[in-house]
matplotlib code that plots the C-alpha trace (Angstrom):
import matplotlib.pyplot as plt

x = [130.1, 132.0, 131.0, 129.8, 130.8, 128.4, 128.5, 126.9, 123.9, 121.4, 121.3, 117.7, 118.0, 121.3, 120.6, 120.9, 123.0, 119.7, 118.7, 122.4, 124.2, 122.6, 124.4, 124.1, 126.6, 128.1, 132.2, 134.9, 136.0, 139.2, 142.0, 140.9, 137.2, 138.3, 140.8, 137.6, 135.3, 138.0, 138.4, 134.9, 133.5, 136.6, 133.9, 131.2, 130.3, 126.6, 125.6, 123.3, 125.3, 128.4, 126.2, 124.8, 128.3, 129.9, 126.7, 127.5, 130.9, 129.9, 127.6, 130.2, 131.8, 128.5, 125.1, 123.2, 119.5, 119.6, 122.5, 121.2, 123.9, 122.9, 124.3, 123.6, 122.3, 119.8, 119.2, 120.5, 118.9, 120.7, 117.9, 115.9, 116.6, 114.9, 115.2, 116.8, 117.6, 121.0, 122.3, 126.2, 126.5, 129.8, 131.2, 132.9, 135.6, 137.7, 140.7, 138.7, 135.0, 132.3, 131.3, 128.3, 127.1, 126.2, 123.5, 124.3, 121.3, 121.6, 120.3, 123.5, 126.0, 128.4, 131.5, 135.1, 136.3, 133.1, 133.3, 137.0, 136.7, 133.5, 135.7, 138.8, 136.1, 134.9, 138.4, 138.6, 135.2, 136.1, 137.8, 134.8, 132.2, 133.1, 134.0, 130.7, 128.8, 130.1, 128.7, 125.3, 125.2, 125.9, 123.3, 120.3, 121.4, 120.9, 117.4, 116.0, 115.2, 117.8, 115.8, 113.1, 114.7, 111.8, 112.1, 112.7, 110.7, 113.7, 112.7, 108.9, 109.3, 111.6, 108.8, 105.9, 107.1, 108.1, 104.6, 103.0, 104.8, 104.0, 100.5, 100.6, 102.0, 99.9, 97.2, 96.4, 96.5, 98.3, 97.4, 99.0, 98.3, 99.7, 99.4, 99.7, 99.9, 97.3, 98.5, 102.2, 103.9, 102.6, 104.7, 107.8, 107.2, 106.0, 108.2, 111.2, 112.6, 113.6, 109.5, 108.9, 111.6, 110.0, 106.4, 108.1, 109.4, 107.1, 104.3, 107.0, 107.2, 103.1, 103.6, 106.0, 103.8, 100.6, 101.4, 103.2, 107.1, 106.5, 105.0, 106.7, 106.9, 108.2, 108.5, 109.2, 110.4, 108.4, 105.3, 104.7, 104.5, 103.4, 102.6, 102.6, 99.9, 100.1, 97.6, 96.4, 96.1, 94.3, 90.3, 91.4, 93.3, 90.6, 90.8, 94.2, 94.1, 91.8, 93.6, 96.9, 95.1, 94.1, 97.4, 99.2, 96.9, 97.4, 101.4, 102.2, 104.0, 101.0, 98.8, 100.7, 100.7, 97.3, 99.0, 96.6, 97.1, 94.7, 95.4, 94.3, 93.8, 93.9, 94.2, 95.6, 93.6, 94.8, 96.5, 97.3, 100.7, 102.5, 102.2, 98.5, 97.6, 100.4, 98.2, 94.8, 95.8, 96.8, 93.6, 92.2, 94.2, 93.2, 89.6, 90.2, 91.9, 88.8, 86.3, 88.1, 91.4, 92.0, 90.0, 90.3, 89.4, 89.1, 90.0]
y = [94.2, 92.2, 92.7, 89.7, 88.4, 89.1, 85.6, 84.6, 86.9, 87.6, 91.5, 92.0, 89.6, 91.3, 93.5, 97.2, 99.1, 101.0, 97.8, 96.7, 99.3, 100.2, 101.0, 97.3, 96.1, 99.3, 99.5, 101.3, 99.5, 97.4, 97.8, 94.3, 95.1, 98.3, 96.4, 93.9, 96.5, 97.6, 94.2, 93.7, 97.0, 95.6, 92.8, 94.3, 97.1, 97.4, 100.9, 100.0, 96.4, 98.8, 101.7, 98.8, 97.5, 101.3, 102.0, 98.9, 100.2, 103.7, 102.1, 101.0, 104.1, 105.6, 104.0, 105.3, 105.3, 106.8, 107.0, 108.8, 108.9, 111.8, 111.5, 113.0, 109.7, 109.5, 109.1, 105.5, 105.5, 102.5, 99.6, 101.2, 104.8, 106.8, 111.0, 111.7, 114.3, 114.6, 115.0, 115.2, 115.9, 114.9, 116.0, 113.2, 114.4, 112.9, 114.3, 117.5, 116.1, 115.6, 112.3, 112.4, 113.5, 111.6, 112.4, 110.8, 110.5, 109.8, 109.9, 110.7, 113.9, 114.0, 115.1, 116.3, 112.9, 111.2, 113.3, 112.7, 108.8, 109.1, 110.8, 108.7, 105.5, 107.8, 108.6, 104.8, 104.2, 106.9, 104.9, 102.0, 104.2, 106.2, 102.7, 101.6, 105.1, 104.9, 101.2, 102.3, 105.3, 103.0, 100.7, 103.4, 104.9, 101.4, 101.4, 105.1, 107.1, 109.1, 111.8, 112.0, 110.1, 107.6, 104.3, 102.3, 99.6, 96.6, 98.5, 97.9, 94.7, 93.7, 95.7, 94.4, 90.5, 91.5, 93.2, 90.3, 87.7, 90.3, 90.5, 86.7, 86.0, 88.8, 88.1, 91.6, 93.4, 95.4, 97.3, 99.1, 102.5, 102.6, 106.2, 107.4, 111.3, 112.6, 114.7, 113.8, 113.1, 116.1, 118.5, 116.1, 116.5, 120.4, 121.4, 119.0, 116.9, 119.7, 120.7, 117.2, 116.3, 119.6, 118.0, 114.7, 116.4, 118.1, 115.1, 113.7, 116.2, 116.2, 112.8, 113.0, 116.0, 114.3, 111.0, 109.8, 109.4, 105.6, 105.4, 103.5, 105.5, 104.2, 105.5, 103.0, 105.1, 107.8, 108.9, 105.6, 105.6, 103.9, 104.0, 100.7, 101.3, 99.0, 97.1, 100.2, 102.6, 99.7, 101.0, 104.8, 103.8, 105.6, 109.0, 108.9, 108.2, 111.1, 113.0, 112.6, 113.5, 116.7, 117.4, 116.9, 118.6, 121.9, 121.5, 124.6, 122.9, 120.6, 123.3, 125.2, 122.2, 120.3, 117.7, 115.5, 111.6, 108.6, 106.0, 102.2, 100.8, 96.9, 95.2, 91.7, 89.1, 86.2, 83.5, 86.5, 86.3, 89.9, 89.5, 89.2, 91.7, 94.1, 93.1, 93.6, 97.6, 97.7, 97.3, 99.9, 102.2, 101.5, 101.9, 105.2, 106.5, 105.1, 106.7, 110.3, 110.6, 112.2, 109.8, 106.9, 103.4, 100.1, 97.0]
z = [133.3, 130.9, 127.4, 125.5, 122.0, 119.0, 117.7, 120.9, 121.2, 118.8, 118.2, 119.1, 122.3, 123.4, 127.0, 126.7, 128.5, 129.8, 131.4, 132.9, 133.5, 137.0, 140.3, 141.3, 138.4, 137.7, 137.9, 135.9, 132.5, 132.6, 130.3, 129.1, 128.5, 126.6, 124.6, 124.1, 122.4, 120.1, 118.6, 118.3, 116.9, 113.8, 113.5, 112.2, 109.6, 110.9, 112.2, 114.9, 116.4, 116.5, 118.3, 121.0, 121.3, 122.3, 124.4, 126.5, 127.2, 127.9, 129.9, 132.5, 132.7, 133.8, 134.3, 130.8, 129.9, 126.7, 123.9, 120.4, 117.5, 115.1, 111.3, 108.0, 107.1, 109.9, 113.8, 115.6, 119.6, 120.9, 122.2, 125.5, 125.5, 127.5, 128.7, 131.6, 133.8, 133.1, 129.1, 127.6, 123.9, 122.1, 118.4, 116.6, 114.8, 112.7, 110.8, 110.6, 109.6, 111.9, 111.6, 114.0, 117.2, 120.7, 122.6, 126.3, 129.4, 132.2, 135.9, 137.4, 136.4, 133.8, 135.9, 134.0, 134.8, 133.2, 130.3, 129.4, 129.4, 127.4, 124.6, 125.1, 124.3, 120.9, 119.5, 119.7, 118.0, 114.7, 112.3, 112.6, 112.7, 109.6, 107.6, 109.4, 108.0, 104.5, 104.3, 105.2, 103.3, 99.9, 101.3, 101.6, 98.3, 96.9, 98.1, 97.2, 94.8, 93.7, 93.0, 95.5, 98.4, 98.4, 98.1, 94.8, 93.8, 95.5, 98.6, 98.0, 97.2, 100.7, 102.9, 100.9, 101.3, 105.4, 105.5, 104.4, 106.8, 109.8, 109.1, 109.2, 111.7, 114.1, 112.2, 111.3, 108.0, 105.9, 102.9, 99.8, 97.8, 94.6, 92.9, 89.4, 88.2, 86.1, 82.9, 83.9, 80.1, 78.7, 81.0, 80.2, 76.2, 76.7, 79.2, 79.4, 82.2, 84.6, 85.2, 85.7, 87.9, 89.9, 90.1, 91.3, 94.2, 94.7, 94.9, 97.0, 99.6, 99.7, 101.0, 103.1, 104.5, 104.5, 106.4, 109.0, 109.5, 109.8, 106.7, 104.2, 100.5, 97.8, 93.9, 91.3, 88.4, 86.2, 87.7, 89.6, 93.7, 96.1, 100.4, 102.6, 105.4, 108.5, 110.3, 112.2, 109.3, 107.2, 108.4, 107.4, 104.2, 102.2, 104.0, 103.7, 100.1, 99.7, 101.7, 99.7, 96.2, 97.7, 99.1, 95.7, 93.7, 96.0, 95.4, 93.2, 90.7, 90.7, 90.1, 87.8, 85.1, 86.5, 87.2, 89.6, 91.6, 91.1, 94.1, 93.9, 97.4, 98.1, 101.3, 102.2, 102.7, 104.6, 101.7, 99.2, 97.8, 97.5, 93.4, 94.3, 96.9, 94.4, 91.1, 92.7, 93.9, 90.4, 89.2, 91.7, 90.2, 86.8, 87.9, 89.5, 86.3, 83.7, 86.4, 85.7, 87.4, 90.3, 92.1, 95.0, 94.4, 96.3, 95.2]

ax = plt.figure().add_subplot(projection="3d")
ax.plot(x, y, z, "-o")
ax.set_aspect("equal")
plt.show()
């Protein structure tokens, strides 16, 4: 299996090594091939198109149906992994610092011989992959929170406007809680910055630990957050609302200052800009706080 240049495959298009790597193509890596990934993991500083690149070349050394990178900044499976019955993890070190672990499956055993080209292929993917790691790292710290770890509001706006064009184009729906904290600025101007930097937290970890991981949070600054529901979650939105305003106000640090959430709810409708669909959730929330605060409205 020769390994093909980037600038003539789309990413998402390009074949996994899950679905070529079989026993019917299957065949030790050349010294040219090898030499080939080398020059083209230099290319490229994304994560994930550098992961799909070294999976296609572990790939030849043994048929693969899963390949799982595990970093501080998050898990990267490479496109089609699946569990199999046979599993190899790998430490990559460089100069002393774990950099990341591999998590290899496969159908067929990973023998000595297996196992020590699979690392001679890693020491050659370190020095990319850490330049590759630092430039993600900047990238997600450019679109959180520092101090939850939620997204900021650049974020929201990106997934909001990509929201939007999805529920277009599926013609489905998408919809958008925005929450406020009840009683927040007194605890800042009573208590200073370090109790409300607490209760921020802690409201983030209530939602993180009310919904899903594929839920998309966000916090704009001060006491302001916010939760993108897809198409599926659109006919519960309510519930979940509720559900979240309950779970905050149980937080201890929550509880300790009553600090409470009001959540405005508005869903798109087909033709409404994200300014709109952002503006009309808004005014939920407004309602919610005039009808007494901790409270769930609907646009």
């Amino acid at each position: 299996m020769s390994l093909c240049l980037l600038s003539e495959i789309s990413l998402p298009d390009a074949p996994s090594y899950a679905a070529v790597a079989t026993d019917e193509y299957w065949r030790a890596p050349t010294v040219q091939q090898h030499q080939s990934l080398l020059a083209q993991l230099q290319t490229t500083l994304d994560l994930r198109e550098q992961l799909q690149l070294f999976s296609m070349a572990a790939g030849n050394i043994l048929p693969l149906t899963g390949l799982e990178l595990q970093t501080a900044i998050g898990h990267f499976g490479a496109a089609g992994s699946a569990s199999a019955e046979f599993q190899h993890r790998s430490l990559l070190m460089l100069k002393e610092q774990c950099l990341a672990k591999l998590h290899y499956c496969s159908e067929h055993p990973f023998t000595p011989l297996v196992c020590s080209k699979l690392q001679a292929l890693e020491v050659e993917w370190l020095y990319s992959l850490r330049n590759a790691l630092v430039v993600t790292r900047l990238q997600q710290m450019a679109l959180k929170d520092t101090l939850t770890g939620l997204g900021n509001r650049r974020f929201f706006d990106d997934s909001l406007d990509k929201a939007i064009q999805l529920a277009m184009r599926s013609q489905s729906c998408c919809a958008v809680l925005l929450l406020d904290l009840d009683n927040f600025k007194q605890v800042n101007d009573l208590y200073g910055h370090t109790a409300g930097d607490d209760i921020l937290i802690a409201v983030a970890n209530a939602m993180h630990s009310t919904l899903r991981a594929t839920d998309s949070l966000f916090r704009f600054g001060g006491d302001e957050f916010a939760v993108l529901l897809s198409d599926e979650d659109v006919a519960s939105s309510e519930l979940i609302a509720r559900r979240l305003v309950k779970a905050i106000s149980r937080q201890h640090d929550c509880q300790q200052h009553h600090v409470t959430a009001s959540i405005g709810i508005a869903h798109w409708q087909p033709g409404q800009t994200p300014a709109e669909l952002f503006s009309a959730a808004d005014k939920a929330l407004y309602l919610a706080k005039e009808a007494g605060k901790n409270r769930v409205r609907q646009a």
